[in-house]
C-alpha positions as CSV (number, residue, x, y, z in Angstrom):
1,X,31.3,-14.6,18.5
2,X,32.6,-15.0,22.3
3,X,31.2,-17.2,25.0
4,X,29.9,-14.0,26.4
5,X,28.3,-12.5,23.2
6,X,26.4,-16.0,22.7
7,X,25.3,-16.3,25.8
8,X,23.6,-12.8,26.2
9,X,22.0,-13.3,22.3
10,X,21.0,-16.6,23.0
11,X,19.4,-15.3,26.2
12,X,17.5,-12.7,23.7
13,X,16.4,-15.3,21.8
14,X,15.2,-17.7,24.4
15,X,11.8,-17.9,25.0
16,X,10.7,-16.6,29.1
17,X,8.8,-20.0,29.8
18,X,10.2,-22.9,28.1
19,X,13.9,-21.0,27.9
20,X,14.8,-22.5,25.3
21,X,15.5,-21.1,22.0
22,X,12.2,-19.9,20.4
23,X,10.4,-22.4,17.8
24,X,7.9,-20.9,15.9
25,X,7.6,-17.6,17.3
26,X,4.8,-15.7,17.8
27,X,4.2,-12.4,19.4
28,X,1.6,-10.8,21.3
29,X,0.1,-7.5,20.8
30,X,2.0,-5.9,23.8
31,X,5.2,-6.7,21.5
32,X,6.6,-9.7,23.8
33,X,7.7,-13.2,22.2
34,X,6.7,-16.8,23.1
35,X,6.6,-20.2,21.3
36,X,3.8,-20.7,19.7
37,X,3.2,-24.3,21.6
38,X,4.3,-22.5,25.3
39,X,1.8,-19.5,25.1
40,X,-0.6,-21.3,23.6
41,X,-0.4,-24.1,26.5
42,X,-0.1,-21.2,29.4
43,X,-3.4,-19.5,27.4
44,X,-5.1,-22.7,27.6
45,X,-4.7,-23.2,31.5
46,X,-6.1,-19.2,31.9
47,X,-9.4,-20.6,29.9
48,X,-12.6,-19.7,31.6
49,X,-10.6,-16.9,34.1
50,X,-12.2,-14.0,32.4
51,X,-8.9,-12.7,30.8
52,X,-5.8,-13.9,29.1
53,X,-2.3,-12.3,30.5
54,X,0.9,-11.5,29.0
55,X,3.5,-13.9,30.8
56,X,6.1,-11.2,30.5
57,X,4.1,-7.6,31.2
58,X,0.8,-9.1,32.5
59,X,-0.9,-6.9,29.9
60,X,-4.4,-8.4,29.9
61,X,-6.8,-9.7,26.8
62,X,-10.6,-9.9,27.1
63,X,-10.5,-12.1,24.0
64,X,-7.5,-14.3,23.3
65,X,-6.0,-12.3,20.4
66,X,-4.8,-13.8,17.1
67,X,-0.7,-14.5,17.2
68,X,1.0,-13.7,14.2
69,X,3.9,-15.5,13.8
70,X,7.3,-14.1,13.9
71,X,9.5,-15.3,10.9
72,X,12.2,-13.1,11.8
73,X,12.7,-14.1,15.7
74,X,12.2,-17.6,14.1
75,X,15.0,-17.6,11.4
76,X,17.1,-16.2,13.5
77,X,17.1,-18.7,16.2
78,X,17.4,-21.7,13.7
79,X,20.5,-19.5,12.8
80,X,22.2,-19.9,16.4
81,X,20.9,-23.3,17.2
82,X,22.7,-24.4,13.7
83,X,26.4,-22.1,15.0
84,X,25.9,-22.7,18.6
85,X,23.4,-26.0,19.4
86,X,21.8,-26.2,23.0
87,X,24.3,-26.9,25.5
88,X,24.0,-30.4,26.7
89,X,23.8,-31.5,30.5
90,X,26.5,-29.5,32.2
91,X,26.9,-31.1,35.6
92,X,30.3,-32.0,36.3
93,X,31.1,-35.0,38.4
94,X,33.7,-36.3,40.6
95,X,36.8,-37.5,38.9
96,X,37.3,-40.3,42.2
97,X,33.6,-41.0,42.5
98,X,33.4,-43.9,39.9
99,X,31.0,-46.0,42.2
100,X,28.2,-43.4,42.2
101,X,28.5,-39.9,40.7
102,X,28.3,-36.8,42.9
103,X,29.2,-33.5,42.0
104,X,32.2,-31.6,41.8
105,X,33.1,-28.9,44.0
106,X,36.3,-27.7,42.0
107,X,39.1,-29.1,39.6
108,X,42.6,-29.3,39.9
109,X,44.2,-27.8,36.8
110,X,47.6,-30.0,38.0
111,X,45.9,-33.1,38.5
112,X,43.6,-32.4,35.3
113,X,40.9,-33.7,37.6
114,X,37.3,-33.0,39.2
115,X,36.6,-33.2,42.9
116,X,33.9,-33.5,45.4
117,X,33.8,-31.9,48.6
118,X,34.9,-35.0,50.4
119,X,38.2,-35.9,47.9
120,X,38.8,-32.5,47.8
121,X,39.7,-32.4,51.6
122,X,42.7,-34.7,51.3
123,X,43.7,-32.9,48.0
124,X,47.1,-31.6,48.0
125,X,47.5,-27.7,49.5
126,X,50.4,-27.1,47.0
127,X,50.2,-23.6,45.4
128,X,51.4,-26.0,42.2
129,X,47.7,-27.7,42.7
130,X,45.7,-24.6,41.3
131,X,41.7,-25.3,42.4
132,X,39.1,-24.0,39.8
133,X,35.6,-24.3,39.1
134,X,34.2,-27.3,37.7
135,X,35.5,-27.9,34.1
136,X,36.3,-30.4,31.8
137,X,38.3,-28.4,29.4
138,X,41.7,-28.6,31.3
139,X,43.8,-27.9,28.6
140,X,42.1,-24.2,27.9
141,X,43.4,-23.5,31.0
142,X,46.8,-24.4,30.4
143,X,49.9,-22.9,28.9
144,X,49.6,-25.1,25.6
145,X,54.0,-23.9,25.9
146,X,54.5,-24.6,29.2
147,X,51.8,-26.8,30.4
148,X,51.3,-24.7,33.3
149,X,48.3,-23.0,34.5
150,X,46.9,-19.5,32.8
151,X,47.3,-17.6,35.7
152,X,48.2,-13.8,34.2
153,X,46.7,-11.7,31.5
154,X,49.0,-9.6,29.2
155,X,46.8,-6.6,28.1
156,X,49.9,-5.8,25.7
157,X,49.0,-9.2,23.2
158,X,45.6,-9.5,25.2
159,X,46.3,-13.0,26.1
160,X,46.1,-15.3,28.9
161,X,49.7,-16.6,30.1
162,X,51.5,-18.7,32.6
163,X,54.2,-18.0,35.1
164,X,56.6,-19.5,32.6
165,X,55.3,-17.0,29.8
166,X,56.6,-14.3,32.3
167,X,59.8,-15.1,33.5
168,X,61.3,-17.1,30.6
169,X,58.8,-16.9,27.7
170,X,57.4,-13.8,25.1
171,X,56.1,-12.0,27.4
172,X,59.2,-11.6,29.5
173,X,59.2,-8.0,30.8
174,X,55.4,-7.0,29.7
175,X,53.3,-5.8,32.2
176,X,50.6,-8.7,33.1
177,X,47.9,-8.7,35.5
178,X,46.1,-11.1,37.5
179,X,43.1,-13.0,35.6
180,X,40.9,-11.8,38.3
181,X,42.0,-8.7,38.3
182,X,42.0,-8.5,34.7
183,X,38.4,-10.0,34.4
184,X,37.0,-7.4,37.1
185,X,38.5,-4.6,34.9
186,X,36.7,-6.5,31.5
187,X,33.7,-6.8,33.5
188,X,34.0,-2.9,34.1
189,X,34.5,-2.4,30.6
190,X,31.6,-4.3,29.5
191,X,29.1,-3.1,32.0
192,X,30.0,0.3,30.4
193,X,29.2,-1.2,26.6
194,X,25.8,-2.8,28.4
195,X,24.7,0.7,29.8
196,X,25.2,2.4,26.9
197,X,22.8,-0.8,24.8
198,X,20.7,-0.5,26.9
199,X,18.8,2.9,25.9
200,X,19.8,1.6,22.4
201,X,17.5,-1.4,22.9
202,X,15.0,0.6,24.6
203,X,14.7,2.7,21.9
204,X,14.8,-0.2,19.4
205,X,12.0,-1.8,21.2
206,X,9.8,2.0,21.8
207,X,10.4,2.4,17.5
208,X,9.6,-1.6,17.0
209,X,6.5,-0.6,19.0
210,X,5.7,2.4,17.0
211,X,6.2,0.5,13.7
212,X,3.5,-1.9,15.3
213,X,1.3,0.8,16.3
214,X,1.3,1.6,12.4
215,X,0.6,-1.5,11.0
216,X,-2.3,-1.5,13.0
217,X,-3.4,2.5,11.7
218,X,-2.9,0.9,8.5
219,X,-4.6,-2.3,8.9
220,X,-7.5,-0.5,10.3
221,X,-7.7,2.0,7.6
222,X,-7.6,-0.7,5.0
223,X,-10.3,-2.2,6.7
224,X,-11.9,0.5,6.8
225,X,-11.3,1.8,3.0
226,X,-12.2,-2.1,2.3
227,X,-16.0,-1.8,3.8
228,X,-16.0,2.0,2.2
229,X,-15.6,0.8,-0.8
230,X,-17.4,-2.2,-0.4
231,X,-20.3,-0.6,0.6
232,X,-19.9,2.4,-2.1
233,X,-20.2,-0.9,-4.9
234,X,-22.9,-2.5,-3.1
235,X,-24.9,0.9,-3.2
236,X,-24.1,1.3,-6.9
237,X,-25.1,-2.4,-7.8
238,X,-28.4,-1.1,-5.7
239,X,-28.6,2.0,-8.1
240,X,-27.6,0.0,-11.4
241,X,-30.2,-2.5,-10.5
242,X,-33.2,0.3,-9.6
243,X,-32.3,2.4,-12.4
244,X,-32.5,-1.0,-15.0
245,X,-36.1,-2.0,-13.3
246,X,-37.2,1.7,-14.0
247,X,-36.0,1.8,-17.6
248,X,-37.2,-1.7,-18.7
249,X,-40.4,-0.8,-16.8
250,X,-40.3,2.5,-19.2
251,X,-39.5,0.8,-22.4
252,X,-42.2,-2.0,-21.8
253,X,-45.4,0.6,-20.5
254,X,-44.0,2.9,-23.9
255,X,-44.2,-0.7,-26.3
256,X,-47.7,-1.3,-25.3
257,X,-48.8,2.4,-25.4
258,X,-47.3,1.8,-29.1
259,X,-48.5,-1.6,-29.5
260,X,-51.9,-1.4,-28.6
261,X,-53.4,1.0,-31.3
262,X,-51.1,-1.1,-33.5
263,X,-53.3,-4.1,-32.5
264,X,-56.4,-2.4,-32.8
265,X,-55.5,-1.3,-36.2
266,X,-54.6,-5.0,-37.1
267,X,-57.5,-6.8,-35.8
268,X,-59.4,-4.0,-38.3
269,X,-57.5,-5.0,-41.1
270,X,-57.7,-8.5,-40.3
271,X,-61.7,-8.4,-40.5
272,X,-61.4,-6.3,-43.6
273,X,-59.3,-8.9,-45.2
274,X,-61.5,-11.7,-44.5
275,X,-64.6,-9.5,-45.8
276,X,-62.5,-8.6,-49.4
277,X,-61.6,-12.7,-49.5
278,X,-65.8,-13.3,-49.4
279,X,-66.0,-10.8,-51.7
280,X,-63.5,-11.8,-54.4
281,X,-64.7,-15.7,-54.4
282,X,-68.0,-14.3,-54.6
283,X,-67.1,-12.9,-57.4
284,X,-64.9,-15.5,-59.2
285,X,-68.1,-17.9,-58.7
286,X,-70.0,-15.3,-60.5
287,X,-67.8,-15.3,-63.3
288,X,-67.7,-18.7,-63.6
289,X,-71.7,-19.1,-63.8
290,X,-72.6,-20.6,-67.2
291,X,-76.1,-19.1,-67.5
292,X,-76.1,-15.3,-68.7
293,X,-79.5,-14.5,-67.4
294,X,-78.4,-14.9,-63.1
295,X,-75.0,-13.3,-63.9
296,X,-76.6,-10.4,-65.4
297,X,-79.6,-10.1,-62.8
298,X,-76.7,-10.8,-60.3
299,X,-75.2,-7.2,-61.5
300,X,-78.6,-5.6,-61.3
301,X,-79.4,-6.5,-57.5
302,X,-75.8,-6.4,-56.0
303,X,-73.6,-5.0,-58.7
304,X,-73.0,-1.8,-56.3
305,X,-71.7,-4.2,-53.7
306,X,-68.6,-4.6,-55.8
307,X,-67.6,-1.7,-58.2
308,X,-68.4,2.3,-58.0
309,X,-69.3,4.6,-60.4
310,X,-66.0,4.4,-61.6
311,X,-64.8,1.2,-61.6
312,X,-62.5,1.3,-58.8
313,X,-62.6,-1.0,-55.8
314,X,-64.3,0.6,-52.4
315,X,-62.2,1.1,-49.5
316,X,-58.3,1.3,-50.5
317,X,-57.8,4.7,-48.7
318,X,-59.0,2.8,-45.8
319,X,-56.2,0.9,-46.0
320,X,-53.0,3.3,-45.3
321,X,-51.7,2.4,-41.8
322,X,-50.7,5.7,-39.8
323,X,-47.4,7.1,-38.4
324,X,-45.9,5.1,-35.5
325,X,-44.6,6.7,-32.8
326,X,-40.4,5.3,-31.9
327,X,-39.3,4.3,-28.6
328,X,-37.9,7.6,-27.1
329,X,-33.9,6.3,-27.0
330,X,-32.5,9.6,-26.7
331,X,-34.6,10.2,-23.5
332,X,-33.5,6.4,-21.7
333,X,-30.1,7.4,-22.4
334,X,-30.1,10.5,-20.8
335,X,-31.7,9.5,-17.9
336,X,-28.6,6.9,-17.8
337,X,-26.0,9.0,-18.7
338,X,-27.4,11.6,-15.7
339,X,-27.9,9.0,-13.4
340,X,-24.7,7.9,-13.6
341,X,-23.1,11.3,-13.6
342,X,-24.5,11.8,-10.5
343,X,-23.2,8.5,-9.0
344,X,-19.8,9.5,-10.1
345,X,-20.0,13.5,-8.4
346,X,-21.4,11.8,-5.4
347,X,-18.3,9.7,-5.6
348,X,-15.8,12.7,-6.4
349,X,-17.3,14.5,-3.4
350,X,-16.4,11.9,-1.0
351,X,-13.3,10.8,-2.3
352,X,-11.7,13.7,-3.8
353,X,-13.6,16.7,-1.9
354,X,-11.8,20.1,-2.3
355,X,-12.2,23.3,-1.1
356,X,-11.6,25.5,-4.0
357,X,-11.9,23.9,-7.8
358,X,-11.7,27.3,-9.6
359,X,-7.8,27.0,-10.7
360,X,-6.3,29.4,-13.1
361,X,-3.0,30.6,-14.5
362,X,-1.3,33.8,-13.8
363,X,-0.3,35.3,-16.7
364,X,1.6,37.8,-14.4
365,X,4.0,35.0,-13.4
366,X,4.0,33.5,-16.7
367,X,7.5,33.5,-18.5
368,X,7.6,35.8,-21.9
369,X,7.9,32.5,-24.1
370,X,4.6,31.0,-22.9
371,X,1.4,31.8,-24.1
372,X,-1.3,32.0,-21.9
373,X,-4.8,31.1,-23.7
374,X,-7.8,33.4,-22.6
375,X,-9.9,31.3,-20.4
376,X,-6.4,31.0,-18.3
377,X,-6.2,27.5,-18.7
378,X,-3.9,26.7,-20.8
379,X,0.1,27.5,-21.2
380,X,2.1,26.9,-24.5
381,X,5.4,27.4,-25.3
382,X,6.4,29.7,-28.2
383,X,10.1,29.8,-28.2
384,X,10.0,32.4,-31.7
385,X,6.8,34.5,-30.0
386,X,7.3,36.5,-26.8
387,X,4.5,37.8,-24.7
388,X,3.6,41.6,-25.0
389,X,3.7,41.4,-21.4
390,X,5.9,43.7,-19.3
391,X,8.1,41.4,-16.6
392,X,8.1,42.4,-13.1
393,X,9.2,40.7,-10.1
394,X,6.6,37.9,-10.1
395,X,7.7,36.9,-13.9
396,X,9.9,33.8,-14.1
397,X,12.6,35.2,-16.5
398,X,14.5,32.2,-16.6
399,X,12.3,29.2,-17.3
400,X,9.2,28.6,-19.3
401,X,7.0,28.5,-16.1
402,X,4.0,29.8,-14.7
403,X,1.7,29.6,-11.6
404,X,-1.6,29.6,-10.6
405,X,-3.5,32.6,-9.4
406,X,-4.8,31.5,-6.0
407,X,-2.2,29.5,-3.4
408,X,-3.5,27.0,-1.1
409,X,-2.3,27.2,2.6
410,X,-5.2,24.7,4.4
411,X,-7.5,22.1,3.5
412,X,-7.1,19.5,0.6
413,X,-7.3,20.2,-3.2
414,X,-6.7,18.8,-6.7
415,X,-6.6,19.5,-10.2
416,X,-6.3,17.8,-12.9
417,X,-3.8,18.4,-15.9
418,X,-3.9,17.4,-19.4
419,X,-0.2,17.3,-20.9
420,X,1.3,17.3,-24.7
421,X,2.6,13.6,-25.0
422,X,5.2,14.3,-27.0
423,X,6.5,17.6,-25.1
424,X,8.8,18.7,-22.1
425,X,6.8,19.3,-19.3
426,X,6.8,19.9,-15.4
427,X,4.0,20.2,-13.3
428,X,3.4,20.6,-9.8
429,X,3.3,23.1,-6.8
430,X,5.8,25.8,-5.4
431,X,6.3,28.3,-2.8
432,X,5.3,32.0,-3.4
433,X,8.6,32.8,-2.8
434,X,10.5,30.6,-5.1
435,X,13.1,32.8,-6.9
436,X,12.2,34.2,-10.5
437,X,15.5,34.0,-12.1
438,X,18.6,32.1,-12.2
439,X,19.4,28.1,-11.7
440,X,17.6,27.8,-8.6
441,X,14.2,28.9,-10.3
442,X,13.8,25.8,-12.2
443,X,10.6,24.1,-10.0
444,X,11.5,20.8,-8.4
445,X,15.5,21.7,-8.5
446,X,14.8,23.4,-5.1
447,X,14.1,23.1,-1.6
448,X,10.7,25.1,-2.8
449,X,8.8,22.8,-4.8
450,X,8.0,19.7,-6.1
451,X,7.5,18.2,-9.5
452,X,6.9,15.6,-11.7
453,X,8.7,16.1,-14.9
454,X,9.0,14.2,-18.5
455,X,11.1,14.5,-21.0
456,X,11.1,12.3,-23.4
457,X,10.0,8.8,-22.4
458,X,11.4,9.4,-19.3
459,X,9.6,10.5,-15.9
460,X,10.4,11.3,-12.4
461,X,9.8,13.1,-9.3
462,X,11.6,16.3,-8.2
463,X,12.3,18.2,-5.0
464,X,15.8,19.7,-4.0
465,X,17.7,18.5,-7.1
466,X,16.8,15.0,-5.9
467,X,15.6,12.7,-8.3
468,X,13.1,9.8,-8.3
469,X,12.8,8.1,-11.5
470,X,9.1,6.4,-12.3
471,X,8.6,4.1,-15.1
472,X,4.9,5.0,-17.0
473,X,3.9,6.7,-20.0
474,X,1.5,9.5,-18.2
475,X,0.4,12.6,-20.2
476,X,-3.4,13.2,-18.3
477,X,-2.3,14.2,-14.7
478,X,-4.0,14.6,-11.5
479,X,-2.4,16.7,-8.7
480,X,-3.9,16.4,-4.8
481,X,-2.5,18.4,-1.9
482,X,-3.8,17.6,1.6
483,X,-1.8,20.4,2.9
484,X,-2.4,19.8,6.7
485,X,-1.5,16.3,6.3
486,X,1.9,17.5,4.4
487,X,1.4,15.4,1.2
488,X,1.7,15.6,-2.1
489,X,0.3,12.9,-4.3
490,X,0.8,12.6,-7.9
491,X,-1.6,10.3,-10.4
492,X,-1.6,9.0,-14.1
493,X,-5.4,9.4,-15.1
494,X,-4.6,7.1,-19.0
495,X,-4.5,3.8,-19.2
496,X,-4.1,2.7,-16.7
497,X,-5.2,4.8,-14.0
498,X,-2.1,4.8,-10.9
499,X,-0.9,6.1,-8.3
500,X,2.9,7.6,-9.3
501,X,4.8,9.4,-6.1
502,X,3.0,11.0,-2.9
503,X,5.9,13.6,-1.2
504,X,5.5,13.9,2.7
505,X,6.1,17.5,4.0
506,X,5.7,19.4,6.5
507,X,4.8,22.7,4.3
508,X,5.4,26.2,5.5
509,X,4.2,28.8,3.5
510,X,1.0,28.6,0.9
511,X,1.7,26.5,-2.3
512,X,0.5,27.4,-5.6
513,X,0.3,24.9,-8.6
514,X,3.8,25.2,-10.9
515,X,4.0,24.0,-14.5
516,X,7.0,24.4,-16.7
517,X,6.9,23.9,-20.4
518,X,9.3,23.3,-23.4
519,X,7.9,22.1,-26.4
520,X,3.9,21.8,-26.3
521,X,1.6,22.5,-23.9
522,X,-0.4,22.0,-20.1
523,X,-3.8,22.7,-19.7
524,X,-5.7,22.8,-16.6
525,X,-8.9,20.4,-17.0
526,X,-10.0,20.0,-13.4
């Protein structure tokens, strides 16, 4: 790198207070760059003025904003300071002044020394004594041939030269200029090369600024989708939590409507029980009297208390316990299953809202080897069975492909595609006016549509004949146009559930959803 080119970068990469190479840049939201230690010190002195200023632009800050730092600006500065380390002191003193230094007002290329103002009036006028700014590289400026001064240019070898290298040397007879004349015509040359960097840098700087400007859209956004979705999960842990009170609540008031006959019917048994024990050792005492005469007069005063006309014991068919009514399961899991249905519409809604869901397949466009089921969702290929339908200009006669009835030309949409896994497949969105027949048909080999194909294991993205590869296994598909915003998004619904390509287009005419088939089948689920 040149003298010149270092100077300018290192310029670039010097910070505007300190100047001095940047260490450990950071940069302000207007885009300019400071040390870290030499804008935080200049914030610090601004503390308690009402506002914090750019050094560079004077943008203004109420707050003092955060500083990210600026690894790039950073690295790259270690990078020069390691090639090209900070100059040191570069005062030049006088060669004759050994008592006390004073600065030199020129050097004498002949004499190879430095000289103040006051030596350098009783310096020698000889032409041979050639006077030059301060320098202590004398023999840079010297024929390393010759030893004589480099007075002359040769634009032919683009060289510096003595008088010597003219008359006598290499260069005898080449055209050689002046080294001031020849550094005013570099200087020419090189303002030329600045003007035309300059818009260059601009326009560096104007996209750096852009590029800013979307980090912050997307920072924003994410902070934004972050307290969305935060909140959306609070509100459902609100729900979840709600809906559990009310069920337990429902499942303990149902237990003790159950329980409490239950109870009731127990504590009647209970006394019944007891009243049968008091019986039955009644009884075994009365069998166990010696003396015939009580036993037998026993019988004749309470012998009804314990046995019936027919000798079976009283009260058994008081006994049976009734039917008990089950806890109603089928009812708390419907009220679960519908609660959280709706939970997960409400979500849809917001998320994915469309303007149209009803999505069908036009069996006029359909190819004569696909078979279109009746509900129009479904396509399969039948490469041995063609179609009684007659073709017309809206059939693809080329490719197993097909389209959907209505097109989309505002507003956002998606549908949802279930896809054989072991089958050929395409399926995405085209142009009404993608060609019918011939190579160029073929949706996502055109500058007409876009697709997401498998065949195979393998998957990929297609518009134009240009390829993206994408490494999943995806067979359940979900297709979303936000057709003002010009993009296409493509997602795996299986295991696991991700985001696969998103095309950004500006779109032109309406778009109707494409699938191709060979070998299996696509069916529209929404």
């Amino acid at each position: 790198m040149s003298v010149m080119a270092t100077a300018d970068v290192r310029d670039e990469l010097s910070c505007s207070i300190c100047l001095i190479l940047y260490t450990d840049p950071v940069t302000l939201p207007c885009g300019h760059n400071f040390c870290q230690v030499c804008i935080g010190t200049t914030w610090d002195t601004q503390e308690g003025s009402g506002a914090y200023s750019c050094p560079e632009c004077r943008q203004e800050y109420q707050e003092r904003p955060a500083l990210p730092r600026n690894r790039t600006l950073g690295n790259i500065a270690k990078r020069l300071l390691t090639i090209h380390p900070e100059p040191e002191c570069t005062e030049i003193f006088c060669t004759y002044c050994v008592l006390s230094p004073v600065p030199a007002a020129k050097s004498c290329l002949l004499c190879e020394a430095s000289l103040c103002d006051t030596h350098l009036r009783g310096h020698s006028q000889s032409h041979k004594h050639i006077l030059t700014a301060p320098t202590r590289s004398f023999g840079e400026r010297k024929c390393p041939q010759h030893d004589e001064p480099l007075n002359y240019y040769c634009p032919n070898d683009s060289v510096c030269v003595c008088e010597s290298c003219c008359r006598i040397g290499e260069h005898r007879g080449h055209t050689v200029e002046l080294l001031s004349e020849a550094s005013e015509k570099k200087k020419e040359k090189v303002r030329k090369v600045v003007e035309k960097l300059r818009p260059e840098r601009e326009e560096t700087e104007r996209e750096a600024q852009r590029l800013q400007e979307r980090r912050r859209e997307v920072a924003e956004k994410s902070a934004g989708e972050t307290e969305r979705v935060t909140a959306l999960f609070r509100d459902i842990r609100e729900q979840l939590e709600a809906l559990e009170k009310r069920l337990l609540s429902d499942i303990s008031s149902h237990k003790e409507k159950i329980s409490l006959p239950l109870t009731n019917l127990i504590h009647q048994l209970e006394i019944k029980k007891d009243e049968l024990s008091r019986k039955i050792r009644h009884i075994e005492e009365l069998c166990n009297m010696a003396d015939p005469l009580t036993v037998l007069q026993e019988r004749e005063s309470h012998g009804a208390e314990f046995c019936g006309a027919d000798n079976k014991a009283i009260g058994r068919d008081d006994m049976k316990v009734p039917p008990v009514e089950d806890l109603d399961v089928t009812l708390i899991s419907e009220i679960i299953i519908q609660s959280l249905e709706g939970k997960v519409n409400e979500i849809k809604r917001s998320y994915c809202s469309r303007e149209n869901p009803f999505l069908y397949l036009d069996g006029n466009t359909a190819h004569r080897q696909l078979k279109i089921s009746n509900n129009s969702k479904t396509a399969t290929y039948t490469p041995n069975i063609f179609n009684a339908n007659p073709e017309t200009s809206l059939t693809f006669q080329t490719y197993a492909q097909v389209l959907s009835t209505i097109s989309f030309h505002s507003g956002r949409h998606y549908w949802d595609v279930d896809c054989s896994k072991s089958g050929y497949w395409r399926v995405g969105v085209a142009y009404p006016s993608i060609e019918r027949g011939g190579k160029n048909s073929y949706i996502g080999d055109n500058n007409k549509s876009w697709a997401l194909h498998k065949r195979d294991n393998l998957v990929s993205v297609k518009h134009d004949k240009n390829i993206i590869p994408i490494n999943s296994v995806c067979y359940k598909i979900r297709v979303y146009l936000d057709y003002e915003a010009g993009r296409l998004h493509f997602y795996q619904l299986n295991e696991p559930i991700r985001h696969l390509h998103t095309f950004t287009v500006t779109f032109t005419e309406p778009l109707h959803a494409a699938f191709w088939v060979r070998e299996g089948s696509v069916t529209i689920t929404e």
